[in-house]
C-alpha positions as CSV (number, residue, x, y, z in Angstrom):
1,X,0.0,0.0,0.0
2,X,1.2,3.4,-1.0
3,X,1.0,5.6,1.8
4,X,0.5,9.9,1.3
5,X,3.7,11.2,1.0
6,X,2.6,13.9,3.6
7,X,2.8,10.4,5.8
8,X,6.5,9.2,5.0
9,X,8.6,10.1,7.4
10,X,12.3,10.9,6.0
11,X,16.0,11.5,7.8
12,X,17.8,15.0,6.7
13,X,19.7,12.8,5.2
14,X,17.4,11.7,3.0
15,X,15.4,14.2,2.0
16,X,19.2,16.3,1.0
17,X,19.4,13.3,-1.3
18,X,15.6,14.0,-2.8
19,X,16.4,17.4,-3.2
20,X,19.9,16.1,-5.1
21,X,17.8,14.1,-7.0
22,X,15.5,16.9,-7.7
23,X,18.3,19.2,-9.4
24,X,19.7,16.3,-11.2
25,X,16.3,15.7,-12.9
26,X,16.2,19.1,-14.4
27,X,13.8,20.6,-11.9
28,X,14.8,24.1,-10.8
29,X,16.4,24.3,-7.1
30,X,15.6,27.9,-6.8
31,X,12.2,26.8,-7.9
32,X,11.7,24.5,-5.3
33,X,13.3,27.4,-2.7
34,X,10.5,30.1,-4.2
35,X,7.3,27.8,-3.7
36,X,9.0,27.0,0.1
37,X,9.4,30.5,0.7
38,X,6.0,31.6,-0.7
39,X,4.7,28.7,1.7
40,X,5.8,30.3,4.8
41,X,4.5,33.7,4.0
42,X,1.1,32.2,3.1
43,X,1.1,30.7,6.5
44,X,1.8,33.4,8.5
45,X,-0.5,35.8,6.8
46,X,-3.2,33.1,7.0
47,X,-2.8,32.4,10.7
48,X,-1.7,35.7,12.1
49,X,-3.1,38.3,9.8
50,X,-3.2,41.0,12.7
51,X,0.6,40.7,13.1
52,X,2.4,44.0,13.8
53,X,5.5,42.8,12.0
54,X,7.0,39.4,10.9
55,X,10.1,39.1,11.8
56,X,12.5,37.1,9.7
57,X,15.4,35.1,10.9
58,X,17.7,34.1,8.2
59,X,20.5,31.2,8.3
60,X,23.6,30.8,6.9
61,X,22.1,27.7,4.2
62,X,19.2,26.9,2.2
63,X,16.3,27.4,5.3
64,X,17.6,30.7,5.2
65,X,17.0,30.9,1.5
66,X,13.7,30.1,2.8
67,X,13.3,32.7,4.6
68,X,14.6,35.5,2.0
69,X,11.7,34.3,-0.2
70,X,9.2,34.5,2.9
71,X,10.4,38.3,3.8
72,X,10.2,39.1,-0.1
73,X,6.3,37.5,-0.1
74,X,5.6,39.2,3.1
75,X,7.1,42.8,2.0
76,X,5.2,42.2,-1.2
77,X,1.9,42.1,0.4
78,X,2.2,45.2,2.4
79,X,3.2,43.8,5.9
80,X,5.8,45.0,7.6
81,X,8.5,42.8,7.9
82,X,11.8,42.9,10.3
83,X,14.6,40.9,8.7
84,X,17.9,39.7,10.5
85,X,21.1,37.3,9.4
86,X,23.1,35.4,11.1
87,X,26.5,35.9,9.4
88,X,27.0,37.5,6.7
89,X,24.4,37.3,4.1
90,X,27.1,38.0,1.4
91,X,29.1,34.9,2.1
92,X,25.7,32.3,0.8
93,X,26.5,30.2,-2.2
94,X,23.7,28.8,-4.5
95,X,19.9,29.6,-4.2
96,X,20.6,31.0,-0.6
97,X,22.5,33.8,-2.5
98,X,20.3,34.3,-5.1
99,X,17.4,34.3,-2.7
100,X,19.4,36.8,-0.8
101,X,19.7,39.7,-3.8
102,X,16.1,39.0,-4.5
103,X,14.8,40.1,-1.5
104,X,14.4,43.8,-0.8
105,X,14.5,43.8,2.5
106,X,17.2,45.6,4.8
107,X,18.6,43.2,6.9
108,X,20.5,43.1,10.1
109,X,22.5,41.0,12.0
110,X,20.3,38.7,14.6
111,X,22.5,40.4,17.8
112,X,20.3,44.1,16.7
113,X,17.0,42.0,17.1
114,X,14.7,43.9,19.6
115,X,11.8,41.8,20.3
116,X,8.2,44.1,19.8
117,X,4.8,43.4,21.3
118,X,3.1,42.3,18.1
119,X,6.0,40.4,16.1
120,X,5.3,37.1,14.8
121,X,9.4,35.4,14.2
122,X,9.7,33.5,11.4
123,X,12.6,30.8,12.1
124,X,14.6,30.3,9.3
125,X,18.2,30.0,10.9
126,X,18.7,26.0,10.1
127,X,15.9,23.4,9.7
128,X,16.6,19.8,10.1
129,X,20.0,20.2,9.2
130,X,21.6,21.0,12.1
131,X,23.5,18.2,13.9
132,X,25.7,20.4,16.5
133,X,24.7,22.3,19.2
134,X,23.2,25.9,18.3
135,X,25.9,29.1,18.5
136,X,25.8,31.1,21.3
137,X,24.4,33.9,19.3
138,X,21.4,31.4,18.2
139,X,21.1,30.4,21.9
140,X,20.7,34.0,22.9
141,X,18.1,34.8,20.2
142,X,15.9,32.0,21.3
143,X,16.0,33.0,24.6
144,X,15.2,36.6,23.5
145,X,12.3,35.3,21.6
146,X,11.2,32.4,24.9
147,X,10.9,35.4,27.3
148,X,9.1,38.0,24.7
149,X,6.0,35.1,24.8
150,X,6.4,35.8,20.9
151,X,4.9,33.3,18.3
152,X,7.1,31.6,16.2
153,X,6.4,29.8,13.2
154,X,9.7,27.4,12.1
155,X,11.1,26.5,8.5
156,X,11.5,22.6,8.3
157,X,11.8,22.2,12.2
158,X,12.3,24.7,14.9
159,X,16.1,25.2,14.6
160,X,18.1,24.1,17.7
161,X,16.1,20.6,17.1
162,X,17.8,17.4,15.3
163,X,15.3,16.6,12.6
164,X,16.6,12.7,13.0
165,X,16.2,12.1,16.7
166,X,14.1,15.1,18.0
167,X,16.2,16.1,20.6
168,X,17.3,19.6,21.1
169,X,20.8,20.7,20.5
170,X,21.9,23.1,23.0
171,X,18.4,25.1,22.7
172,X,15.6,25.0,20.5
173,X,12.4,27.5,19.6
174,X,8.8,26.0,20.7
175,X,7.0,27.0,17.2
176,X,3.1,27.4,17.8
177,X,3.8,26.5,13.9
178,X,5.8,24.5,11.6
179,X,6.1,24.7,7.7
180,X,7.7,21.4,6.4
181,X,8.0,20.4,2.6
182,X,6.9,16.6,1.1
183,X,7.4,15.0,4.2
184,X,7.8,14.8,7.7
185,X,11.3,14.1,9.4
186,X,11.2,11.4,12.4
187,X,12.2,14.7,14.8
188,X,8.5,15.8,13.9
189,X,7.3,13.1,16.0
190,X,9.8,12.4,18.4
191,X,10.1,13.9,21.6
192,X,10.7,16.4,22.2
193,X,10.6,17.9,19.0
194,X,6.8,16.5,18.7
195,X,6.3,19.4,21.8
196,X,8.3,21.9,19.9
197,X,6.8,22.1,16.6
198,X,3.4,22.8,17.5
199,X,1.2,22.8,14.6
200,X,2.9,20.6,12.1
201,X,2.0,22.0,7.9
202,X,3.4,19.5,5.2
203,X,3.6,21.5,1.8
204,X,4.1,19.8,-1.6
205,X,6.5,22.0,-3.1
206,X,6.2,19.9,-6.9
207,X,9.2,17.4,-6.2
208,X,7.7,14.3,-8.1
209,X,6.8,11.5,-6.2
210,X,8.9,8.9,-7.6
211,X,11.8,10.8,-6.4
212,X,10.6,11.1,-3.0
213,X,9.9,7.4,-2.7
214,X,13.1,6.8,-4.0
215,X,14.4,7.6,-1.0
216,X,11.8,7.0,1.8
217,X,12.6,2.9,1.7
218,X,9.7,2.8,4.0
219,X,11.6,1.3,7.3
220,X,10.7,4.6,9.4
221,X,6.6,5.9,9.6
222,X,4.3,7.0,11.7
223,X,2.3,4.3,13.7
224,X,-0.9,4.3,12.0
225,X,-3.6,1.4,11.0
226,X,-2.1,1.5,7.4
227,X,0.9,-0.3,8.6
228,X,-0.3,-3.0,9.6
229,X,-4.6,-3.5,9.2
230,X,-4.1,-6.0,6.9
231,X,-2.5,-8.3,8.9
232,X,-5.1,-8.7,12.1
233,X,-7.1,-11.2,12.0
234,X,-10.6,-11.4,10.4
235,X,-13.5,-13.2,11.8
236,X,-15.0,-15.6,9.3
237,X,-18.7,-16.8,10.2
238,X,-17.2,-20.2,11.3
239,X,-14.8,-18.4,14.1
240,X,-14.7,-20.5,17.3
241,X,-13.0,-19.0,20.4
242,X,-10.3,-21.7,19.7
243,X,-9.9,-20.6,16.6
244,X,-9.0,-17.2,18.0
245,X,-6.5,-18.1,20.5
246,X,-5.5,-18.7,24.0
247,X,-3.6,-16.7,25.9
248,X,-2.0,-17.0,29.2
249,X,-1.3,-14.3,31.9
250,X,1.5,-15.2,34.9
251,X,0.1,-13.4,38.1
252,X,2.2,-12.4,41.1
253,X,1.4,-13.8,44.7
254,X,-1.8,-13.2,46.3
255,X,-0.9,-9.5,47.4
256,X,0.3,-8.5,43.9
257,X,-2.7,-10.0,41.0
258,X,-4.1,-7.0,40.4
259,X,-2.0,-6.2,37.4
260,X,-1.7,-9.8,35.6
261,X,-5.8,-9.4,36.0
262,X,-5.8,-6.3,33.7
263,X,-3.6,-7.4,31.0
264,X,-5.2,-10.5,31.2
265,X,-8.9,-8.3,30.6
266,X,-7.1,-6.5,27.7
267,X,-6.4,-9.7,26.4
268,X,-9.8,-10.4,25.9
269,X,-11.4,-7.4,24.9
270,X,-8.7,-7.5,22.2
271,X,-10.3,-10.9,20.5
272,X,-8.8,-13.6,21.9
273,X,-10.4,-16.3,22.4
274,X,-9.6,-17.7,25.6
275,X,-7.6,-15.9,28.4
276,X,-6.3,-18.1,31.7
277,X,-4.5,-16.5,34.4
278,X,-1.9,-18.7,35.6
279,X,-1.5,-17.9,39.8
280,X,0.8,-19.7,42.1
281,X,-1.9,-21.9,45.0
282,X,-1.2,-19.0,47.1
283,X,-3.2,-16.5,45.1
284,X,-6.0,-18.9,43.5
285,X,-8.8,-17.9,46.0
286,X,-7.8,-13.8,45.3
287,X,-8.0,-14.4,41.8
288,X,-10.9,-16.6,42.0
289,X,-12.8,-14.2,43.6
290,X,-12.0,-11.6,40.9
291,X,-12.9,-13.4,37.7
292,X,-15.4,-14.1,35.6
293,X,-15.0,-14.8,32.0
294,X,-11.3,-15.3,32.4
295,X,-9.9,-18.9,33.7
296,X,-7.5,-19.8,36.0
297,X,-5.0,-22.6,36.4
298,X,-2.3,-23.1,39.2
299,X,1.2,-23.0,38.5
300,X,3.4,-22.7,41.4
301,X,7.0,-23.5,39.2
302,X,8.7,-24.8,36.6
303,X,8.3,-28.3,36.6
304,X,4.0,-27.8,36.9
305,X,4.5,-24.8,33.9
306,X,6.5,-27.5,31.8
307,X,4.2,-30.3,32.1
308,X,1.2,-27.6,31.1
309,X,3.1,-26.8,27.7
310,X,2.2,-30.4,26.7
311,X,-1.1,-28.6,25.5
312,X,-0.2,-26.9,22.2
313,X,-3.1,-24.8,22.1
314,X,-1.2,-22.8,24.8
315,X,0.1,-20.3,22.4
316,X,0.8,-16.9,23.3
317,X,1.9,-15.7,26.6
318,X,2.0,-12.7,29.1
319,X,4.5,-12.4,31.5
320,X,5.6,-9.4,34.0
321,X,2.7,-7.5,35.2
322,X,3.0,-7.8,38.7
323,X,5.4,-11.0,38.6
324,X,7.8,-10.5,40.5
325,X,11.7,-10.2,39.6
326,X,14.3,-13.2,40.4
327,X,15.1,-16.4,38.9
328,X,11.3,-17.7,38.9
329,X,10.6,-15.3,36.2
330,X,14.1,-16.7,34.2
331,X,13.0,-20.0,35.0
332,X,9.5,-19.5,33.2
333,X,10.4,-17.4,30.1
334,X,13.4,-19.5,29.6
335,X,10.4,-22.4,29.5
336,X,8.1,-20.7,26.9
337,X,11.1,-20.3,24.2
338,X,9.4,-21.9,21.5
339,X,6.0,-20.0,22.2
340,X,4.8,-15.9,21.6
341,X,6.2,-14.2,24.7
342,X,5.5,-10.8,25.8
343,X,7.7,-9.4,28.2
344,X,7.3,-6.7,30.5
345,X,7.9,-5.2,33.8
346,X,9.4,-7.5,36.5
347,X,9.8,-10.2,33.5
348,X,12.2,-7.7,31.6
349,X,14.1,-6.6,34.9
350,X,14.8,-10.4,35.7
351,X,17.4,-10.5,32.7
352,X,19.2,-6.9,33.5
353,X,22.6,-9.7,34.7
354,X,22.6,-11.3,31.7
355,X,20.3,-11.0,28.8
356,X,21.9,-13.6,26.5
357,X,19.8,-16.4,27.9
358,X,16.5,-14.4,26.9
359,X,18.1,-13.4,23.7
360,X,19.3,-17.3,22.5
361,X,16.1,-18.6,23.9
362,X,13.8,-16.4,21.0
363,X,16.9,-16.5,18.6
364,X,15.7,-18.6,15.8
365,X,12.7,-19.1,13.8
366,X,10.0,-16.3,13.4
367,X,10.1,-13.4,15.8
368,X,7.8,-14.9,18.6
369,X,9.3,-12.1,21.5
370,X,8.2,-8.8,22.6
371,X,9.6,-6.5,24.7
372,X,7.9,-3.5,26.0
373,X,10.6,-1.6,28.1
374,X,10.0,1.9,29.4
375,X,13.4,4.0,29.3
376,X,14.6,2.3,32.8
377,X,14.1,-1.3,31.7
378,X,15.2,-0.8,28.1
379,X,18.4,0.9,30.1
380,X,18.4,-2.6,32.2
381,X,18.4,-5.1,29.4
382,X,20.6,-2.6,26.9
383,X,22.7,-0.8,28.5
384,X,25.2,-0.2,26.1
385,X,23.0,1.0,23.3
386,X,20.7,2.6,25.9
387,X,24.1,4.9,26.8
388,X,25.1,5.8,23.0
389,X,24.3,9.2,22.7
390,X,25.2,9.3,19.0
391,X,22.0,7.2,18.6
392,X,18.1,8.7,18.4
393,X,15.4,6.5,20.0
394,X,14.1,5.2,16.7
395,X,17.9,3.9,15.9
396,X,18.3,2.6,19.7
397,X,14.5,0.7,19.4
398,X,16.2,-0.8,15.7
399,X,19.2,-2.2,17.6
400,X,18.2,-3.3,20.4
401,X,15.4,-5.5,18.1
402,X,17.9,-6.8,15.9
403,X,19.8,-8.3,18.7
404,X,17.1,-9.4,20.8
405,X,15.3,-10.9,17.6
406,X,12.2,-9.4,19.1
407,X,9.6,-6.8,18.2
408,X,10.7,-3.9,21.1
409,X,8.0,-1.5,22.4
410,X,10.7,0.9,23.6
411,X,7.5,2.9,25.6
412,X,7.0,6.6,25.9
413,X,5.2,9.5,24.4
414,X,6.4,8.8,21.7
415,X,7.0,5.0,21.6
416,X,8.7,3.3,19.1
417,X,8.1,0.0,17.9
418,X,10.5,-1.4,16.1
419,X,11.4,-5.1,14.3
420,X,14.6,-7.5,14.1
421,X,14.5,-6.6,10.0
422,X,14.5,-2.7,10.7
423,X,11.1,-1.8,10.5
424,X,10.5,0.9,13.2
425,X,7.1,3.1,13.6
426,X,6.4,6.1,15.9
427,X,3.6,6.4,17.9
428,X,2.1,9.7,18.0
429,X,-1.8,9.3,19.0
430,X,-1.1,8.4,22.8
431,X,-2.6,11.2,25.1
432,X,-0.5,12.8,28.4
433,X,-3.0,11.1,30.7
434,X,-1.9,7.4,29.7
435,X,0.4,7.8,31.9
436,X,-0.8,6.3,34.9
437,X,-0.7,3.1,36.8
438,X,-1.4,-0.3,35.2
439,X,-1.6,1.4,31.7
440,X,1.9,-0.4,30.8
441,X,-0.2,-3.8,32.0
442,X,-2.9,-3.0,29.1
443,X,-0.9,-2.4,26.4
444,X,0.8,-5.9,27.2
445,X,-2.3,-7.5,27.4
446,X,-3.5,-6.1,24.4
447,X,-0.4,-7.2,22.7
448,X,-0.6,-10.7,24.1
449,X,-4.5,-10.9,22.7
450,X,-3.2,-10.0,19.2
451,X,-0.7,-12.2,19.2
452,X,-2.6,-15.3,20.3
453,X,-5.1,-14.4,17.2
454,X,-2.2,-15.1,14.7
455,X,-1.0,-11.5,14.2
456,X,2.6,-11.4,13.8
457,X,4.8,-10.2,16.7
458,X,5.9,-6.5,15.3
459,X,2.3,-5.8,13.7
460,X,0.5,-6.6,17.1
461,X,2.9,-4.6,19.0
462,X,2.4,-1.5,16.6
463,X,-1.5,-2.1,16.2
464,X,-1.7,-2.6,20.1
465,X,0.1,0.8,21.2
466,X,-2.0,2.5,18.4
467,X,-5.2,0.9,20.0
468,X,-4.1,1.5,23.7
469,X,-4.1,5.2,22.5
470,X,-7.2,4.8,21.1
471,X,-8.5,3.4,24.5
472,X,-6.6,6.2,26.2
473,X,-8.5,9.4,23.8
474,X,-11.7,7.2,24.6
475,X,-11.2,7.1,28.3
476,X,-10.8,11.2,28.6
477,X,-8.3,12.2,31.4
478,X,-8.3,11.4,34.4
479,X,-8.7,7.4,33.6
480,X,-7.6,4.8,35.7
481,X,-6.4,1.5,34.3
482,X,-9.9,-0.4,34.8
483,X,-11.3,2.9,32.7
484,X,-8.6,1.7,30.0
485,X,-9.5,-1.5,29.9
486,X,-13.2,-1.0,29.3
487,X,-12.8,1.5,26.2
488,X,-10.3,-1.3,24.4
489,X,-11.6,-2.6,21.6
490,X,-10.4,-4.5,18.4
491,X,-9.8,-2.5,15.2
């Protein structure tokens, strides 16, 4: 399926190579600059028309080409329009240049920018370019602009941001507005660029579409159903509930069921067909108490979860939620290696010694693990990749994946799900007020009931965190787990 290209997502990197691509195929570069520029001006007349002045910041490269064209459109249409350079404007090569003696503007340098009750800044200093930390005399013009309360609209991506990973170099604007061309980068999405950009535009400048899928090898999107719809399961009229799967949730002892009882509930309301709680004796009458349409089978160790496995229509299984960390939890995941795991919480923290046993135990075969650490637990089971900083989260998420050979849920506000080939989605439609207790023991339950329906491991995990933020909108703030679980519901 051919997704929009407003919805590929594309490094700097790439996208320098689209515009390469772009001038090698004839098409004019300063044509492409003129309908970016014009783009911004439209933008800012069409969203703050009662401006006092726009004020123009103007890089040393092409976003500051950008700009030039903006100040020209602005000028043109009889606004009045403040325009300051960072360096010298005479020193730009190319289209910058040329955008530069188009524009009839009087610049400035950006040190002479007085902020004004009434200006609206246009950033056009770098874009997604930049991968160093901002110059002091960027840093001190953003801080000019933070205090003002000024509205800013960015060029590409608020500059001070890294368009790959979203993080900010040094210091970054907060746009209420941002004007990107073709495509998103990944640091639209991540945090905390996601924050930073505000109101995200995408503007087809004419670059043809061949080009730009040239490039966009479709390994990196947004988390959305197109991704992976056509892989959950479909209920023909002769669907039985074995047909759609059992799946098993580990609870804790009897003062810690609560959570193994909501994933467990997710499970189900996700579609499969038949969920059993597996409790040590200890916690039997607790649970019992607590369940209805869920079943539950004792299984105090090893040796009783071993000679359970004889049934092969024990397929997919939940494990952390309220476990417990130690070697009980090694013990039993070790145990399920040739069934769909996914592992969370206390299960994940159980391997932070020595992960190799988890990784060799899921190692060959189809991918039939999931991991769903938050930054702590990812930190746990990878620390190495977890500490290099010359890695985003998407890139972390991919490694850590590839040498798990698991689908990772690396959990956040922006969560990234990512498989052992190098498929990796953002998520972007979770809302602030998921983050509460027992959400994390939803989203594995909902996972698990995916997975015990046939979906494969990385298309569950994807369409699960989507759904859980479905469930989350749903819910409205203020939800509580057991609010979660009641608004989940299969796609």
């Amino acid at each position: 399926m051919l997704l929009p290209l407003a919805d590929l997502l594309l490094s700097p990197d790439d996208m320098a190579a689209v515009d390469r691509a772009a001038a090698a195929s004839a098409i004019s570069s300063y044509g492409l600059m003129e309908k970016a520029g014009q783009a911004v001006a439209a933008s800012a007349l069409r969203h703050f028309p009662g401006a006092l002045r726009y004020v123009v910041l103007c890089g040393p490269g092409n976003n500051g080409g950008d700009g030039y064209v903006a100040a020209r459109a602005l000028e043109q249409s009889g606004a009045e329009v403040g325009l300051f350079h960072l360096g010298d404007p005479k020193k730009l090569k190319g289209d910058a240049a040329r955008a530069f003696a188009d524009c009839p503007v009087v610049g400035e340098t950006t040190a002479h920018y007085l902020p004004r009750p009434g200006d609206i800044v246009i950033d056009a200093i770098f874009g997604a370019g930049l991968s160093r930390h901002v110059p002091d005399e960027v840093a001190a013009i953003i801080s000019k602009v933070s205090q003002a309360g000024l509205p800013v609209i960015a060029v590409d991506l608020p500059s001070g941001l890294d368009g790959r990973s979203g993080q900010v170099l040094g210091a970054a604007f907060r746009a209420v507005r941002t004007v990107t061309f073709m495509t998103r980068k990944p640091g639209h999405l991540l945090m905390p660029g996601r924050d930073l950009c505000g109101i995200l535009e995408v503007f087809d400048i004419g670059i043809p579409a061949r080009i730009v899928r040239a490039q966009a090898n479709g390994m990196t999107a947004e988390n959305t159903p197109a991704q992976w719809q056509a892989d959950l399961p479909v209920a023909d009229t002769d669907t039985h509930k074995y047909k759609r799967g059992h799946l098993v949730v580990f609870s804790g002892g009897a003062s810690a069921t609560g959570a193994a009882r909501m994933a467990a509930m997710a499970g189900l309301k996700a579609g499969a067909g038949l969920v059993t709680i597996a409790s040590p004796e200890q916690a039997l009458a607790v649970n019992a108490g607590l369940l209805t349409a869920i079943m539950l089978h004792a299984v105090d160790d090893e040796t009783a979860l071993r000679a359970w496995l004889a049934d092969q229509r024990l397929s997919t299984f939940v494990l952390g939620p309220g476990f417990g960390a130690g070697e009980k939890a090694r013990q039993f995941v070790l145990a399920l290696g040739q069934r769909h795991l996914v592992l969370d919480a206390d299960g994940i923290t159980s391997f932070r010694d020595d992960p190799q046993p988890l990784f060799d135990a899921f190692a060959d075969g189809p991918t039939r693990l999931v991991l769903t650490p938050h930054e702590g637990e990812f930190a746990r089971l990878f620390p190495d990749i977890a500490a290099d900083n010359r890695l985003g989260k998407v890139e972390k998420a991919r490694a850590a994946a590839a040498r798990a050979h698991a689908a990772i849920v690396y959990k956040g506000a922006d969560s990234v799900i990512a498989a052992p080939d190098g498929r990796a989605l953002i998520n972007a439609n979770a809302p602030s007020w998921l983050a509460t207790a027992g959400s994390g023991d939803v989203l594995a339950g909902v996972i698990g009931g995916l997975l015990a329906q046939g979906t494969p491991a990385f298309e569950a995990a994807a369409a699960a965190v989507w759904l859980h933020g479905v469930a989350g909108q749903r819910a409205g703030k203020g939800l509580t787990a057991e609010d979660l679980v009641a608004h989940v519901t299969p796609f």
